[in-house]
Every structure is written in C-alpha cells, then in structure tokens.
N, C-alpha and C positions, 0 to 999 in steps of 0.2 A: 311260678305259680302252680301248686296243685291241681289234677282235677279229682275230684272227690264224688263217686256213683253211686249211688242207693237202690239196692235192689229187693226183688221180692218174691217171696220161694211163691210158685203158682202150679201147683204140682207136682213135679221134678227138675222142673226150670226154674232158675233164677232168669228175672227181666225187669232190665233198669227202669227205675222212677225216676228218676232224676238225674241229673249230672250238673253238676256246678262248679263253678271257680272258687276254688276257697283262695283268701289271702290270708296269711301268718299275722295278725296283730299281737301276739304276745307269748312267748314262752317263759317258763319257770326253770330254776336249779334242780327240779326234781324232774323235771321231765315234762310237766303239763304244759299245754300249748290251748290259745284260744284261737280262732282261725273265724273270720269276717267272708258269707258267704250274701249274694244279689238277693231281695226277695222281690217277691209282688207287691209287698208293701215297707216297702225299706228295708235294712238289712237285717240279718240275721246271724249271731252269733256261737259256734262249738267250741264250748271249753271240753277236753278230756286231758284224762290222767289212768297209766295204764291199760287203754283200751276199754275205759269208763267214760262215756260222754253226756251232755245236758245241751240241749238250743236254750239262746236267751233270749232277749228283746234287744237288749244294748250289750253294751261290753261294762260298766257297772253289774250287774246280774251276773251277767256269764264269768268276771272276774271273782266275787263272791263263791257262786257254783263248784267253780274250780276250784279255789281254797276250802271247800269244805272237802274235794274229792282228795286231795293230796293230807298226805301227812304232816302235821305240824314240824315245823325247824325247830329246836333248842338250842338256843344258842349255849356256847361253852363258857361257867365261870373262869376268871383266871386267877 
C-alpha cells in the first residue's frame, strides 16, 4: 500500500495537507494507473497517466478520465 502526501508551497516551505493511503485498483499497458483513496464522504478515486492526474467520484469516471489521458492503442492489421 502507498502512502501518497499533498503539499503546499506556504512561502518557501512545502507543508503536507494531507497524507492517504492510496490502494492500486487498476493499471493500464501504457502505463496509467487509477489508485482508490478514504474520503469523508466515501471514496475517492486518481487516475494518472504520465504524471497527469484527475480525482473522480467512482472508478467509472476515473476510468473514463484516464482513457482520455492516455494515448489511444491501434491495434495492428494482419
């Protein structure tokens, strides 16, 4: 399990907001990953690709999100 910190420049200090437990729900062939983190009001979901991320509501959303972030696959004639 991840821990995952969000911080926030406050002058010349970064000082964490948060820190959560992210869990892995889903990776891609390309690289993108969605990650399932605790909220205050149920959960909340990061899909990123590249070090490009989105929060979702559910993981529908966040799966979407993600497939817009990543590069379409072609698949090869034969």
């Amino acid at each position: 399990m991840a821990k995952l910190v969000y911080c926030v420049m406050i002058g010349k200090c970064l000082h964490p907001i948060m820190a959560l437990q992210a869990i892995l729900v889903h990776s891609t062939a390309q690289g993108g990953t969605i990650h399932k983190f605790p909220a205050k009001q149920g959960e909340r979901f990061l899909g990123c690709y590249l070090g490009t991320c989105k929060f979702s509501n559910n993981i529908a959303e966040a799966t979407a999100d993600l497939a817009s972030l990543e590069p379409s696959v072609k698949k090869s004639e034969s």
